[in-house]
N, C-alpha and C positions, 0 to 999 in steps of 0.2 A: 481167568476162566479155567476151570478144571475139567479134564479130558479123562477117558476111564482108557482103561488098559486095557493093551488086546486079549486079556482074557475076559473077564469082566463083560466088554464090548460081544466077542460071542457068544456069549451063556447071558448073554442077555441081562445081566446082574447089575445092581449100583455099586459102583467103584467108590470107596470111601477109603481117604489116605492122609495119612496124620504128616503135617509138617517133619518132623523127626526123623520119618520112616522111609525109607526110599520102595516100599511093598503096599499093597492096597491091601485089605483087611481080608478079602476072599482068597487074596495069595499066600497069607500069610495063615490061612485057614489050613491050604492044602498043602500047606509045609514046604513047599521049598524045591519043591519039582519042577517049577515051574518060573518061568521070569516074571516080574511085574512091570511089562515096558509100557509106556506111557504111548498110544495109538496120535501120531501127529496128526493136527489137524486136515483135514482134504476138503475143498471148497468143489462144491460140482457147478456145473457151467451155471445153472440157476441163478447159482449165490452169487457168481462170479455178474452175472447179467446185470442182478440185482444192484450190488454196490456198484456199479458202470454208471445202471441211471441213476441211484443217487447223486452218486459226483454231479452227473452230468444235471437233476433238478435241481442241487445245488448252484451250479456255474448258471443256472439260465437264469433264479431266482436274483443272484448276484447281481448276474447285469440288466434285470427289469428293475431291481431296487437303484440300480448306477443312471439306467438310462431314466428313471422316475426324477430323483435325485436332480440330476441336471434340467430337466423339465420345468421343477419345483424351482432351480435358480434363476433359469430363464423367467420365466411366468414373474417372478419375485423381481428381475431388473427391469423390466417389461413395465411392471407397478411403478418402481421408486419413479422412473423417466414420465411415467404420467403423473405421477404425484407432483414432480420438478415441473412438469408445465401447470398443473393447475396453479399450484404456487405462484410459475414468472406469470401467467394469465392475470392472476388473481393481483398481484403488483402491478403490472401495466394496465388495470381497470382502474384502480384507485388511483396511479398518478394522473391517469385519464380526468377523472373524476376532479381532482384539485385543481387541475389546469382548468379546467369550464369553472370551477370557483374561483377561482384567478383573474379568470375571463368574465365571467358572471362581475364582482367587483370589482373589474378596469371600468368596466362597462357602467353599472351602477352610479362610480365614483364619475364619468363622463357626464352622465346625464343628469347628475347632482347637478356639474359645472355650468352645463350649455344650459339648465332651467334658471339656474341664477344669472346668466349672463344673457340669457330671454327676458327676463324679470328687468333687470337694469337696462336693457334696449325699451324695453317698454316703459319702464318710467323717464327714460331721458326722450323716449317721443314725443312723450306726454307735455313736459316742459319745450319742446320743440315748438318751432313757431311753424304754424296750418300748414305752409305753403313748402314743398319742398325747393323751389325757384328761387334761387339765389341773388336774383337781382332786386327780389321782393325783401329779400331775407334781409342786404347788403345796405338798401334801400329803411327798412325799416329801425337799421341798426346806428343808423344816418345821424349826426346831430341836425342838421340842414334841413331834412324829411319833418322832425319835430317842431322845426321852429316857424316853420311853413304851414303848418297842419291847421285847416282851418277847417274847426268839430261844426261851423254852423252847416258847412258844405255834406261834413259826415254824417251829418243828422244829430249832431251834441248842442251843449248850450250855445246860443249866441253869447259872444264875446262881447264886452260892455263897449267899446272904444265904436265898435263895426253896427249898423245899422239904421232906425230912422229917428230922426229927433226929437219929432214930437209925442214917442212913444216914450220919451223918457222922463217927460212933464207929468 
């Protein structure tokens, strides 16, 4: 930044001064009477105000972008820890889910068994003798009961040896 020189600065003049030259051009006009000091810069309270709030919009900007920032990390763990339960959710549905298929085919494979094992009580009833009474059962199972058994009394054929004689003429 290039400052003009206190003479320059009172007459109101542009101050132009070449690298080389330690004189500004208007000094070097009026030959040498005069100094050509360079006017140090002076900040009035204004200025002074000014660059205070900047800093200061600066430093608040800072920490709405820091406390944003952390906001945005929070909110972002916030997510992942519900993403992690959807996921364990979404796992302990499905193991859910295989166990009742598990369960659903213990189940299945049961009532395969006890239908086939209803099916064989039912044909071994069938082969079963009437009566469930054992002494009928015991009785029937009898060689004794057989050899006794006389079909004319049961309503069967009369036997040839049993009945009247002259039906046989």
């Amino acid at each position: 930044m290039v400052f003009s020189c206190t003479r320059c600065a009172r007459l109101g003049k542009t101050c132009v001064k070449s690298d080389d030259s330690d004189r500004c051009s208007e000094c070097v006009k009026e030959g040498g009477r005069s100094r050509c000091v360079e006017m140090k810069p002076s900040y009035s309270d204004a200025e002074w105000r000014r660059l205070v709030r900047a800093q200061h919009s600066i430093k608040d900007e800072e920490e709405a972008l820091l406390a944003k920032l952390l906001r945005l990390r929070k909110q972002e763990r916030l997510l992942r820890e519900r993403a992690n339960e959807f996921i364990s959710h979404e796992f302990q549905a499905i193991e859910e889910l295989e166990e009742l298929e598990r369960e659903e085919k213990r189940t299945h494979e049961e009532q395969g068994k006890l239908q086939k094992q209803g099916e064989d009580v039912e044909y071994d009833t069938q082969l079963a003798p009437a009566s469930d009474d054992p002494s009928l059962a015991q009785m029937m199972n009898s060689p004794s009961f057989w050899e006794n058994f006389d079909s004319a009394v049961a309503g069967g054929i009369p036997s040839p040896t049993g009945g009247n004689q002259s039906s046989s003429q």
